[in-house]
Biopython code that builds the backbone (N, CA, C, O; Angstrom):
import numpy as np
from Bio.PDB.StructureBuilder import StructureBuilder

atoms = [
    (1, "UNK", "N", (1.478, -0.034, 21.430)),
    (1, "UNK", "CA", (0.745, 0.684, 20.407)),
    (1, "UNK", "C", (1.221, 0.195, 19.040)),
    (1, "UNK", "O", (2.362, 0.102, 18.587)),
    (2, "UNK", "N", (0.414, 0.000, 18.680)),
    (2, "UNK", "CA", (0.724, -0.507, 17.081)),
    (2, "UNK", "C", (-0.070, 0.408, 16.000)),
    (2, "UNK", "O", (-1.155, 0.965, 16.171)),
    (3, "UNK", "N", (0.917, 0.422, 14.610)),
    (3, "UNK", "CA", (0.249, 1.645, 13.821)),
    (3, "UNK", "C", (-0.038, 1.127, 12.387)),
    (3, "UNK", "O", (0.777, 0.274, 12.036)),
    (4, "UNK", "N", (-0.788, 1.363, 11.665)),
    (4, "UNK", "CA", (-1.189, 1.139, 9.789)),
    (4, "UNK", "C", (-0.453, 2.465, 9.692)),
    (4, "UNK", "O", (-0.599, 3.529, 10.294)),
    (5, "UNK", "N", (0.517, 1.999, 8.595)),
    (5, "UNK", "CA", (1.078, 3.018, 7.501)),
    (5, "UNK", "C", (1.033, 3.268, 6.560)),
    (5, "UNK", "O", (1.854, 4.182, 6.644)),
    (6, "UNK", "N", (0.715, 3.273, 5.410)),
    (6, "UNK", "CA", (0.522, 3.599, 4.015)),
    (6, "UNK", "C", (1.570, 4.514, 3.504)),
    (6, "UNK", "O", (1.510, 5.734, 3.348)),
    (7, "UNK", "N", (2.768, 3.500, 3.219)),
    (7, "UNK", "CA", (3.716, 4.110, 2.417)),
    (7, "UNK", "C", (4.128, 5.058, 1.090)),
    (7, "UNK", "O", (5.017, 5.875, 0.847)),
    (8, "UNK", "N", (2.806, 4.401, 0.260)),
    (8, "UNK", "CA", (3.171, 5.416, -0.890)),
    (8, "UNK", "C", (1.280, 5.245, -1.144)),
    (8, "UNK", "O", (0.438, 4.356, -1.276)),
    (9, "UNK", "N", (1.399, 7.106, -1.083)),
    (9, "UNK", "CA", (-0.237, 7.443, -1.303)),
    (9, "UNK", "C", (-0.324, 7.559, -2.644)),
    (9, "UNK", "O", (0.468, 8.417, -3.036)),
    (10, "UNK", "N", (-1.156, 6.899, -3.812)),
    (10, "UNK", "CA", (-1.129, 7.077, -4.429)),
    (10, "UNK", "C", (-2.478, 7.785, -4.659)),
    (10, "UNK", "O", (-3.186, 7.932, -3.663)),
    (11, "UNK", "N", (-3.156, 8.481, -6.461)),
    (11, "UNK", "CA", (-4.279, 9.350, -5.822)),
    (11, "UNK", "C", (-5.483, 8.425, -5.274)),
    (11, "UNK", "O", (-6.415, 8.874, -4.607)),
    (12, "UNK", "N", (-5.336, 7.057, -5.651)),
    (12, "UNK", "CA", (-6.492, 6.608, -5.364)),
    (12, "UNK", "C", (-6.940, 6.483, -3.966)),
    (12, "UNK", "O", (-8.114, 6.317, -3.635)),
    (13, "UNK", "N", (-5.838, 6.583, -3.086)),
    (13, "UNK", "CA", (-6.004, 6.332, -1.697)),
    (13, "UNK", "C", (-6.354, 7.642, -1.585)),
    (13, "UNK", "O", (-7.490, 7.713, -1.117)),
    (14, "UNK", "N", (-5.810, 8.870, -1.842)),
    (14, "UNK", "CA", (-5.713, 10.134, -1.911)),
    (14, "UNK", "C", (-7.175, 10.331, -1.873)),
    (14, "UNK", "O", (-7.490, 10.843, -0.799)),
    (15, "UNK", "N", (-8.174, 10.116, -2.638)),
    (15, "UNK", "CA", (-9.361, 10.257, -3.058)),
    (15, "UNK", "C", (-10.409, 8.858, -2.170)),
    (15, "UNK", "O", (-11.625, 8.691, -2.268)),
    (16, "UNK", "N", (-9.917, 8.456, -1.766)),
    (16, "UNK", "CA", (-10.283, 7.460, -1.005)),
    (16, "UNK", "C", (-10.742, 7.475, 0.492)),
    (16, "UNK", "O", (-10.133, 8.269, 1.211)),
    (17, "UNK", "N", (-11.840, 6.626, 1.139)),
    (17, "UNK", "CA", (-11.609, 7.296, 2.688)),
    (17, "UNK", "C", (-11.377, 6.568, 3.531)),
    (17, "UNK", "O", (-12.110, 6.255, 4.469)),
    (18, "UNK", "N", (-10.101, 6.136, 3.245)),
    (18, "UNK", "CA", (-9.018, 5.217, 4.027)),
    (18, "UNK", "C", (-7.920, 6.019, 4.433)),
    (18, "UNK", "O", (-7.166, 6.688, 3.727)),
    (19, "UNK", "N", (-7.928, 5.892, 5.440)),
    (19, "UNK", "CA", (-7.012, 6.863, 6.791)),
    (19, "UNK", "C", (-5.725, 6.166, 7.084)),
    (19, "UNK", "O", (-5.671, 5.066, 7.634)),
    (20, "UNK", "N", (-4.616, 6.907, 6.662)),
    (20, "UNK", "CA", (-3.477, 7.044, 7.530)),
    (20, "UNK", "C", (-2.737, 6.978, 8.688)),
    (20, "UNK", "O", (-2.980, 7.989, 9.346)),
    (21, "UNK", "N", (-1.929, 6.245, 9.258)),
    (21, "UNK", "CA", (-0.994, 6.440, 10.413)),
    (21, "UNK", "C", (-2.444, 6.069, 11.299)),
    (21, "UNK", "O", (-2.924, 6.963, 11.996)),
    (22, "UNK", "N", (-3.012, 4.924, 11.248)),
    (22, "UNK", "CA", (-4.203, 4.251, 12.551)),
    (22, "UNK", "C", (-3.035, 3.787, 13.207)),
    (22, "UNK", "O", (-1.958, 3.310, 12.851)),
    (23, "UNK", "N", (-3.741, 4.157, 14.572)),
    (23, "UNK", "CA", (-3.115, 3.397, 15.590)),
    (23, "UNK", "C", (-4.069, 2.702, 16.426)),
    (23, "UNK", "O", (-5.218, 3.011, 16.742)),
    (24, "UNK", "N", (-3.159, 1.419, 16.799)),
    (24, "UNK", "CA", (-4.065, 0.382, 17.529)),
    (24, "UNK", "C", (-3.842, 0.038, 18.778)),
    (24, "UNK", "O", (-2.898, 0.774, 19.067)),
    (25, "UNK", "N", (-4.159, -0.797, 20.022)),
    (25, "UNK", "CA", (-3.539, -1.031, 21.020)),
    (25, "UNK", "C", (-3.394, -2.872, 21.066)),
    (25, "UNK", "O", (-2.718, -3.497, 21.884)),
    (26, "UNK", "N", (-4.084, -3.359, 20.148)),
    (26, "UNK", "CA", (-3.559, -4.908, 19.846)),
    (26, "UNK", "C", (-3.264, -4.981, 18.573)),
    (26, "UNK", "O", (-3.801, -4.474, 17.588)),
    (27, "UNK", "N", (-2.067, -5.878, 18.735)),
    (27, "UNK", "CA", (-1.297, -6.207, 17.459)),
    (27, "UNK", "C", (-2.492, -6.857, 16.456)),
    (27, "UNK", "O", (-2.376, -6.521, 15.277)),
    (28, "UNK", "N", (-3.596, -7.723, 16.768)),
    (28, "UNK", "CA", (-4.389, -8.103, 16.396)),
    (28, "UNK", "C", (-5.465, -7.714, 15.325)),
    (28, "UNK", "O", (-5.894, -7.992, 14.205)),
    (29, "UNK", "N", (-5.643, -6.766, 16.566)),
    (29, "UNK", "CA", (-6.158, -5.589, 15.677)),
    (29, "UNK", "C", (-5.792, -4.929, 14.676)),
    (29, "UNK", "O", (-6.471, -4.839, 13.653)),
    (30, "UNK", "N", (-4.655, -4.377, 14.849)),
    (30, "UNK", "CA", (-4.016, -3.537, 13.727)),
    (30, "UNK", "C", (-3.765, -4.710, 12.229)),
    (30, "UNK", "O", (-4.108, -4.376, 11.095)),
    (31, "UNK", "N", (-3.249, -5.789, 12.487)),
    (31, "UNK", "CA", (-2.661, -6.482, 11.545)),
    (31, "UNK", "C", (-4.107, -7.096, 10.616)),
    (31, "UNK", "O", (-3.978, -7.359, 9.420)),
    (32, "UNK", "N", (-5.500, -7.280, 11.360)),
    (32, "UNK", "CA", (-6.581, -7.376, 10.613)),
    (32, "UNK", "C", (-6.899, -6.256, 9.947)),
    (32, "UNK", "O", (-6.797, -6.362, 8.725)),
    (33, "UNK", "N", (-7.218, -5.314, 10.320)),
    (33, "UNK", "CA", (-7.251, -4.192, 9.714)),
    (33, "UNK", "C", (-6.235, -3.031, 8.641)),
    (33, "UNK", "O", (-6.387, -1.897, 8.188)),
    (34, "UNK", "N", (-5.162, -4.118, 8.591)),
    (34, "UNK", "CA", (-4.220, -3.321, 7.407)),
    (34, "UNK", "C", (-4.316, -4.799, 6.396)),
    (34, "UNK", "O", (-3.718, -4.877, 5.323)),
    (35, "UNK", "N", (-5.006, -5.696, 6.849)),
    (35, "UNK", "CA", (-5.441, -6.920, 5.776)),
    (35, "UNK", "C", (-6.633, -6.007, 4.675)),
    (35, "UNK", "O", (-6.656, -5.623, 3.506)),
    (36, "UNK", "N", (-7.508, -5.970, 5.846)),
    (36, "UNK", "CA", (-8.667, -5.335, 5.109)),
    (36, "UNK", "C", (-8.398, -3.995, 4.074)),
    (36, "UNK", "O", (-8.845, -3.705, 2.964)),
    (37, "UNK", "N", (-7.376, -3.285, 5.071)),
    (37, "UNK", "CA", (-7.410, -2.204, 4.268)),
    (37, "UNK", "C", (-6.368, -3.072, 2.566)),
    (37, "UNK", "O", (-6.961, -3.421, 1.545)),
    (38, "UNK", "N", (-5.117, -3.177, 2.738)),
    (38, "UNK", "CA", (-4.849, -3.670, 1.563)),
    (38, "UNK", "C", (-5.480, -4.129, 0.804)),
    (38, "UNK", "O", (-5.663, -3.745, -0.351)),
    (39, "UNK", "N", (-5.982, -5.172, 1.423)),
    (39, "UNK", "CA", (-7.630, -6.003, -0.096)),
    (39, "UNK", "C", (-8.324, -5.192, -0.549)),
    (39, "UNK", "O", (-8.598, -5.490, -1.711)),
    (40, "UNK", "N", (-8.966, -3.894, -0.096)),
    (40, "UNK", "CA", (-9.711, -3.049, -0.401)),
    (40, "UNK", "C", (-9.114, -2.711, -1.513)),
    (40, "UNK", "O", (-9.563, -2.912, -2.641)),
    (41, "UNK", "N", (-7.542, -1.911, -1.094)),
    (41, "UNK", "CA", (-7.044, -1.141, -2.104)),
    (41, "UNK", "C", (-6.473, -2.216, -3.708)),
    (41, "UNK", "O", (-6.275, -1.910, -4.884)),
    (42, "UNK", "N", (-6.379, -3.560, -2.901)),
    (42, "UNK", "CA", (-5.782, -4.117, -4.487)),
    (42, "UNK", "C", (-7.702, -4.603, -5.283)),
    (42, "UNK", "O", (-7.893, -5.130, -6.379)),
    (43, "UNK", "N", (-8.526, -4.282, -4.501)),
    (43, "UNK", "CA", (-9.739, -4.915, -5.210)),
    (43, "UNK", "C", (-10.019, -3.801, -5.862)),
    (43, "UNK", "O", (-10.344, -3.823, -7.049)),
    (44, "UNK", "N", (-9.914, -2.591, -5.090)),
    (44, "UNK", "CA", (-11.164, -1.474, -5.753)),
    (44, "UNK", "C", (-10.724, -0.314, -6.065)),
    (44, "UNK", "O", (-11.567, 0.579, -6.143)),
    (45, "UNK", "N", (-9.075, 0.072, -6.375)),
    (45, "UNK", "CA", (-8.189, 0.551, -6.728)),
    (45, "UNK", "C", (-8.345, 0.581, -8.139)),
    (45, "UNK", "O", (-8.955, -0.363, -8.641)),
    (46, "UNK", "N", (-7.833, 1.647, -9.013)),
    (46, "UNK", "CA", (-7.057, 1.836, -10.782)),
    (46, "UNK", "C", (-6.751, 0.301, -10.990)),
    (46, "UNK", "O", (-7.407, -0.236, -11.882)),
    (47, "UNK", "N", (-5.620, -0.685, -10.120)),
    (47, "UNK", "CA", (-5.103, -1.525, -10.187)),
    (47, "UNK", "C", (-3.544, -1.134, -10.946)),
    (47, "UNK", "O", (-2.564, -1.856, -11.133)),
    (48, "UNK", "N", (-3.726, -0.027, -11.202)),
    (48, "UNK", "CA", (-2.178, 0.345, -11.448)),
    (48, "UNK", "C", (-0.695, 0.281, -10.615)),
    (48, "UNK", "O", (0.446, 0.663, -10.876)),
    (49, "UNK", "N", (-1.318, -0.388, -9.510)),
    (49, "UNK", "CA", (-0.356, -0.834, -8.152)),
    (49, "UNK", "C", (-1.055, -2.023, -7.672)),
    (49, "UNK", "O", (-2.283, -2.105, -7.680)),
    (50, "UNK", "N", (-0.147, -3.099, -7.183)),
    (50, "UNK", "CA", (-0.249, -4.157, -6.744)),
    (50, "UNK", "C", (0.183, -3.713, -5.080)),
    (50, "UNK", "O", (1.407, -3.734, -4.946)),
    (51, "UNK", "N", (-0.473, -3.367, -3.957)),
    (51, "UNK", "CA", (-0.190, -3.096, -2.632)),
    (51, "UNK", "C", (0.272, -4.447, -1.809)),
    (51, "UNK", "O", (-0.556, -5.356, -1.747)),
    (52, "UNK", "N", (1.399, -4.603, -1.250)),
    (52, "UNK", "CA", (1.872, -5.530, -0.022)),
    (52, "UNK", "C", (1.795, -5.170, 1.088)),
    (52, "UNK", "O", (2.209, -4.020, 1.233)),
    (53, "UNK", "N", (1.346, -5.770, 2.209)),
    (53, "UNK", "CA", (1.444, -5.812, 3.375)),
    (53, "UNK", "C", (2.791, -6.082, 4.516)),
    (53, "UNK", "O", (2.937, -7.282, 4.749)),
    (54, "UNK", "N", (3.660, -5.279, 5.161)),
    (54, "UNK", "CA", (4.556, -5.875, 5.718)),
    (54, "UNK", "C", (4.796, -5.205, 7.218)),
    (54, "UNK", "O", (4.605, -4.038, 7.560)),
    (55, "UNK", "N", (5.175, -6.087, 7.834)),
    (55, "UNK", "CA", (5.436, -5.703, 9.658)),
    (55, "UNK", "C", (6.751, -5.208, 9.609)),
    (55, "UNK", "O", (7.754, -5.701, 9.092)),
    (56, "UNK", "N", (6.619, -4.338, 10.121)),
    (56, "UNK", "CA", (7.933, -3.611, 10.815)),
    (56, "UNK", "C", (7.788, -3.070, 12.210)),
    (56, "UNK", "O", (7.038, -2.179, 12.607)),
    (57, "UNK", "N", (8.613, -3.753, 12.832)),
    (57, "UNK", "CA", (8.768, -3.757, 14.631)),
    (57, "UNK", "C", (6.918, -3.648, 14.492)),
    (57, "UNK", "O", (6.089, -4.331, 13.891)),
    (58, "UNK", "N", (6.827, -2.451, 15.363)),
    (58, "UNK", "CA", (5.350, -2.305, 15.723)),
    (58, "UNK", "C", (4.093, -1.512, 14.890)),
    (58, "UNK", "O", (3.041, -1.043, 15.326)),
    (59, "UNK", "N", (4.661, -1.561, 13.466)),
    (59, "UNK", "CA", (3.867, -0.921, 12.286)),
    (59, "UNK", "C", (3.610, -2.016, 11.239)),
    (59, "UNK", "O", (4.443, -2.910, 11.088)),
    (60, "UNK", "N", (2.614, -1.977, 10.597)),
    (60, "UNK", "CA", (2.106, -2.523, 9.120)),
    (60, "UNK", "C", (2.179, -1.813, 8.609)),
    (60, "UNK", "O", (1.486, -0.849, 8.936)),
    (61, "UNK", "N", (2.809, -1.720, 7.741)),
    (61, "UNK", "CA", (3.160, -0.883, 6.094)),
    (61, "UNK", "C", (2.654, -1.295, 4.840)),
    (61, "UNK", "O", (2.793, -2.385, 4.285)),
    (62, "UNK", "N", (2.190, -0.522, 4.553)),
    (62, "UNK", "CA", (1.362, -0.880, 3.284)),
    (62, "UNK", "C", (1.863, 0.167, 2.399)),
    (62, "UNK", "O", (1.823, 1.387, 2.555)),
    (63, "UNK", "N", (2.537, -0.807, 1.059)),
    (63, "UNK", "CA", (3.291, -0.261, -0.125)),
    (63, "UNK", "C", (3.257, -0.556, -1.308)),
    (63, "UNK", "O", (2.945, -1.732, -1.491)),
    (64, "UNK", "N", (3.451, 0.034, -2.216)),
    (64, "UNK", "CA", (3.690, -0.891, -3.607)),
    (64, "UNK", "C", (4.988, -0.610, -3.965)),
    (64, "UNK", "O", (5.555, 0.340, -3.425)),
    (65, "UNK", "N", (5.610, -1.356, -4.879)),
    (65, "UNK", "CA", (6.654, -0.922, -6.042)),
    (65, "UNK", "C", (6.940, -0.278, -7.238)),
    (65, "UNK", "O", (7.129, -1.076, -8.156)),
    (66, "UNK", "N", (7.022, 0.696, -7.489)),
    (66, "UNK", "CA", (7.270, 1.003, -8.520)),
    (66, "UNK", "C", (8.203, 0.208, -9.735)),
    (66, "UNK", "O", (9.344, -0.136, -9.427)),
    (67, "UNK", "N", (7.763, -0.031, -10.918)),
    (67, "UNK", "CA", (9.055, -0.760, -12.071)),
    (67, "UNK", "C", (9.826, 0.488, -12.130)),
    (67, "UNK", "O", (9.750, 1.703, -11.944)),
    (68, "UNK", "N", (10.771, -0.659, -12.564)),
    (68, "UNK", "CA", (12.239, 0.379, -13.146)),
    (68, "UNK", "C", (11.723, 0.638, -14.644)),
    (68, "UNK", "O", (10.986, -0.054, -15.346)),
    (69, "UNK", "N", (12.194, 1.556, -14.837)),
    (69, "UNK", "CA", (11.996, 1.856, -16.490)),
    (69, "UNK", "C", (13.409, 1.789, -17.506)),
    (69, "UNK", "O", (13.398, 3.008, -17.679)),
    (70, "UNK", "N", (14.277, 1.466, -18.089)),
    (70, "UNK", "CA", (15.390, 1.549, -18.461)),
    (70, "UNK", "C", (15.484, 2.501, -18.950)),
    (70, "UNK", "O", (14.481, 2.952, -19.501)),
    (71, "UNK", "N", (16.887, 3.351, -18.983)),
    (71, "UNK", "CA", (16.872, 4.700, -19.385)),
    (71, "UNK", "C", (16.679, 4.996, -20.866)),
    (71, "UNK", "O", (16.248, 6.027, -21.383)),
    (72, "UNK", "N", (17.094, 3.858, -21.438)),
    (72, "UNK", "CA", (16.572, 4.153, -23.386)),
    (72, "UNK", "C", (15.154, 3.518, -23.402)),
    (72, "UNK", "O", (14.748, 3.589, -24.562)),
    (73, "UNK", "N", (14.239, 2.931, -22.607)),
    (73, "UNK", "CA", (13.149, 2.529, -22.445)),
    (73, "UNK", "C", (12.277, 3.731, -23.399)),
    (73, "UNK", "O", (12.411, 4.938, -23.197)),
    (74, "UNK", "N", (11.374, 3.149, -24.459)),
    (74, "UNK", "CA", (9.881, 4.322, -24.711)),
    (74, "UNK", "C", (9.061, 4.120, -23.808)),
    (74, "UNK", "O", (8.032, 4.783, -23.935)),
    (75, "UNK", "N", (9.103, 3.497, -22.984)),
    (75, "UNK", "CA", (7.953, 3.609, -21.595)),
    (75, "UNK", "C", (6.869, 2.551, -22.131)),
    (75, "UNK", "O", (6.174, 2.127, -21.208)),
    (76, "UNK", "N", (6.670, 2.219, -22.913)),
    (76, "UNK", "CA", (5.237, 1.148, -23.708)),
    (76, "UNK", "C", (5.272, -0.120, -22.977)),
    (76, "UNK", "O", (4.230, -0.770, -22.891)),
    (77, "UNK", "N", (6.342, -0.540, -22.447)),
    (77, "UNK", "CA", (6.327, -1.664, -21.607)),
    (77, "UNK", "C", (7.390, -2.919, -22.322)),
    (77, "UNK", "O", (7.977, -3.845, -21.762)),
    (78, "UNK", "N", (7.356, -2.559, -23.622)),
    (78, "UNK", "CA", (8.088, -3.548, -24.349)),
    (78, "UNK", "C", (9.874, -4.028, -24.243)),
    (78, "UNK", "O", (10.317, -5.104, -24.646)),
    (79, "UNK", "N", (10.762, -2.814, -23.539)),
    (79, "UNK", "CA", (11.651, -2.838, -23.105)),
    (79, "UNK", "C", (12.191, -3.693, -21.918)),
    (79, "UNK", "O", (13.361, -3.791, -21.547)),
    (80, "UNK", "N", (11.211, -4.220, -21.466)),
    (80, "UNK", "CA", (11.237, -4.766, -19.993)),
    (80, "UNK", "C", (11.765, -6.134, -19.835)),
    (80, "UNK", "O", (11.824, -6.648, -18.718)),
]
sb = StructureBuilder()
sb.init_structure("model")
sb.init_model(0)
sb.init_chain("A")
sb.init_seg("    ")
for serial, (resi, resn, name, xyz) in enumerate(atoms, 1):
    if name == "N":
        sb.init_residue(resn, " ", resi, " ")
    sb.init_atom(name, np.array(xyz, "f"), 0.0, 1.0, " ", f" {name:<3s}", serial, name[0])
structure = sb.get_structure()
């Protein structure tokens, strides 16, 4: 059994009708279908997250990163 995970929901997925924790019975399967789903989300998303795709044992995880912000940072981006 193999599963799509979606690590960090952000609202757009939230509001979105792309489903959670799929499970598959070919690796095949699952790993096309957490392609698709990622492209979806980096095409037709805010774009305020860049989503990666990654295997773990028998799951695809789908995540983004958050930046660090430095703690005297004004948040504008210019600190970085």
């Amino acid at each position: 059994m193999y599963k799509i995970v979606v690590a960090n929901q952000c609202s757009c997925f939230k509001e979105s009708n792309l489903e959670n924790n799929l499970t598959f019975d070919s690796k095949e399967e699952a790993l096309t279908k957490a392609i698709e789903m990622r492209d979806i989300m980096n095409s037709k998303f805010c774009k305020k997250h860049s989503f990666e795709l990654q295997e773990m044992f028998n799951n695809f995880v789908i995540s983004f990163y958050k930046e660090e912000v430095k703690p005297d940072c004004c948040g504008n981006g210019c600190c970085m």
